[in-house]
N, C-alpha and C positions, 0 to 999 in steps of 0.2 A: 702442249707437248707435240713436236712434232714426229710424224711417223716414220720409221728405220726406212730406208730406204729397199729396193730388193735387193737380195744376195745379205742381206747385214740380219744379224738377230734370228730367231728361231721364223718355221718357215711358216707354222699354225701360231696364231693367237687367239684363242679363245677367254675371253675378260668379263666376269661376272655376268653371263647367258643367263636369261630366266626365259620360259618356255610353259604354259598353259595348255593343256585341252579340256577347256569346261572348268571345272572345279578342279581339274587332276593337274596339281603342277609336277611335270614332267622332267623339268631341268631346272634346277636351282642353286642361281648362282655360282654356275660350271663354271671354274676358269682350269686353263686345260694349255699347257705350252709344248708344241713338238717341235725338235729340231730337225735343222735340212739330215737326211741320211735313217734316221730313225725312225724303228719300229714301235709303236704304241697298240699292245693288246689291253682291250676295254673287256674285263670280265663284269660279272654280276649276273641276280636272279632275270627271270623273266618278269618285264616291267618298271626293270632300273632305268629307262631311261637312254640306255648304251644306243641303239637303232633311230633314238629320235637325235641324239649324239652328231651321230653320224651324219642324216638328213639338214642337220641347220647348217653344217660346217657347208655342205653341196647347195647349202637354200634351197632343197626339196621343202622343208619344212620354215616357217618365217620364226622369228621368235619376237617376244616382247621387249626387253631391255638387255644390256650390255652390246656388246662387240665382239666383232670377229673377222679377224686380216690375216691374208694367206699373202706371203712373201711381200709385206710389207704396206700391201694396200685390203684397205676396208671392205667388205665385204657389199657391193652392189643389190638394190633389191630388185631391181629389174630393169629390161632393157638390152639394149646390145654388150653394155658393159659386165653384167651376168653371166651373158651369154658365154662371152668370152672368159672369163674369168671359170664356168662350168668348165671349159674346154681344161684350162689347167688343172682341175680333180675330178680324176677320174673317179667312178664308184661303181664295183661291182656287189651285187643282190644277192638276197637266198634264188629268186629267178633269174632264169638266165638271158630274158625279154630279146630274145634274136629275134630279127626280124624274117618270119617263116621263107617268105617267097621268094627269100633272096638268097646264095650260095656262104658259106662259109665266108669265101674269099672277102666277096660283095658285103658283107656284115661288116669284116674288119676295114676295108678300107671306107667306107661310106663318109664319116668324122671327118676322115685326113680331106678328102675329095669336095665335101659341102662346108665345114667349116674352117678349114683353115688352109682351104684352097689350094691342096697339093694336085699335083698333075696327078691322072688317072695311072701311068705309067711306074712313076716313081710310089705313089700310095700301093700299086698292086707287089712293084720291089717288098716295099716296106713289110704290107700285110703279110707275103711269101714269108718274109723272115721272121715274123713275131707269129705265125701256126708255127714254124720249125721251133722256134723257144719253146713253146708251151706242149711240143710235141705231138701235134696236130697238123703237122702239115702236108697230109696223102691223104687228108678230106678238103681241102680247098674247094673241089670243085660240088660237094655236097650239100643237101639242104640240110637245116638245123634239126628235123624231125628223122634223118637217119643217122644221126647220134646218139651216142649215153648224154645221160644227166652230166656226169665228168668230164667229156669230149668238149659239152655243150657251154658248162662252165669255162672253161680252158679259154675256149672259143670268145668267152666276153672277158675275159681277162685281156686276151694279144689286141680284141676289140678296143678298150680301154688305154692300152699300151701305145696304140697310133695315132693316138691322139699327143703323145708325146707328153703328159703330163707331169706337173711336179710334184702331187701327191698322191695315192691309190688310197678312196676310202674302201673298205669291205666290209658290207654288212650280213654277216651271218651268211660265207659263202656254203660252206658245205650240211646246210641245216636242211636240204630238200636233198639230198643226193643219196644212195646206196651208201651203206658202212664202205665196201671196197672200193668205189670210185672215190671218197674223200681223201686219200692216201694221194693220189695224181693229182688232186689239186694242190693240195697245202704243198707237195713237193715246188710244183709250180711258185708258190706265194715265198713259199724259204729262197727260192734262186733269186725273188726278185728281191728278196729281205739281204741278200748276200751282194749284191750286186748294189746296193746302197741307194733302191728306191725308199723314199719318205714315204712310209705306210699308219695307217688307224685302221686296226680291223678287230672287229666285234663280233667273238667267238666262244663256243663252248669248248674247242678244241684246246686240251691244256696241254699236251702232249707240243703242239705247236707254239704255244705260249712259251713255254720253256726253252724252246730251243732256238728259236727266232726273234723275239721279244726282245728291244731294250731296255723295256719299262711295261710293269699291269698297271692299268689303271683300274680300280674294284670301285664298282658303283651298285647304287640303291637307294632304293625309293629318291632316285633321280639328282640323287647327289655323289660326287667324287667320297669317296669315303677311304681309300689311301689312294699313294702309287709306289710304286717300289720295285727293283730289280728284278729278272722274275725266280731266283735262287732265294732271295729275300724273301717274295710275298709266300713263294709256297711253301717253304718252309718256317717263317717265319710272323705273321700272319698278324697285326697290331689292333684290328679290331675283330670283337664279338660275333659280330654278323659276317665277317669273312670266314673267320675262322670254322661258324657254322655254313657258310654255302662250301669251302674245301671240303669239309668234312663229308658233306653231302656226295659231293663230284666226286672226290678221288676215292670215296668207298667202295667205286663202281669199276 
């Protein structure tokens, strides 16, 4: 079978993934398809799997058997062809990993400037304009330690953003932040979910899931266990073990 070319077919292929740590299978036999444009929120307990999810699709993490091609081509295990291939998915953290010694600005353009070799000039254009998106842009010239947790967030999202990439993973962005700095991010992730960036982001926020979301993905003990609209799943809810973690979540 030969491979879709890019621009053809959904932009994520994830095809029966299996994934170990020790005796702990973590991901089992995930197959997972996202389209170019589309939002994909990964709910589930702590330990489903969602955060390791995330890592194989970026090859932070290696996995055992099956596949997985992003716009068409295979997923690289190492090399410059990874390299490259990272540059096109972005991923932002529960930490926000800036680089201390360097300014706001300096964090955002560094990617454009080392990796994909944009003039210093044009990357600092760029950077200016993705702090204005994220609404961050009257600390340019600041370090990362004299911001909020949310600013700092913000900060590795427009980071992420100059790299020009064709999918944003999010791993559990607002799980280290203040209750009221989480509102300024997710607003952030909704513009970019509006604006018809290809998103995976693995969240407790249900609040976001619902309004942003093309599709839940509900996982546990390391397997896809539904997907569905997210009107569907939260009202609607097809298995047991969903049914009980809603129950849990939205009691609150």
């Amino acid at each position: 079978m030969t491979s879709p070319a890019p621009g053809d077919g959904p932009l994520i292929v994830v095809d029966s993934v299996n994934k170990h740590f020790g005796d702990l299978h973590v991901l089992q036999d995930i197959n997972l398809s996202v389209g170019r444009g589309e939002v994909v929120v990964v709910l589930g307990p702590s330990g489903s799997g969602k955060s390791t999810l995330c890592r194989v699709i970026n090859r932070l993490e290696t996995f055992e058997s099956g596949t997985i091609t992003i716009d068409g081509q295979a997923l690289p295990e190492e090399g410059a062809e990874l390299a490259k291939l990272r540059a096109d998915v972005g991923m932002v953290f529960q930490s926000f990993n800036l680089f201390a010694h360097k300014t706001i600005l300096e964090n955002v353009t560094l990617g454009p400037v080392k990796v994909r070799k944009m003039p210093k000039a044009e990357a600092d254009s760029l950077g200016k304009e993705l702090l204005e998106r994220v609404g961050v842009q009257h600390q340019a010239a600041k370090y990362p330690a004299q911001l909020s947790g949310g600013q700092q967030q913000r900060v590795a999202i427009a980071r992420s953003l100059a790299m020009k990439p064709k999918v944003m993973l999010f791993d559990e962005p607002t799980s280290a932040l203040d209750p009221e700095m989480i509102t300024e991010v997710l607003d952030v992730m909704t513009g970019l979910a509006k604006d018809g960036m290809t998103m995976i982001v693995v969240t407790h926020e249900m609040g976001f899931a619902r309004k942003a979301a093309d599709r839940v993905v509900f996982m546990s003990d390391g397997q896809i266990l539904e997907q569905a609209p997210p009107e569907q799943f939260f009202t609607d809810p097809q298995t047991a073990r969903a049914k009980d973690f809603l129950s849990k979540i939205l009691a609150h």
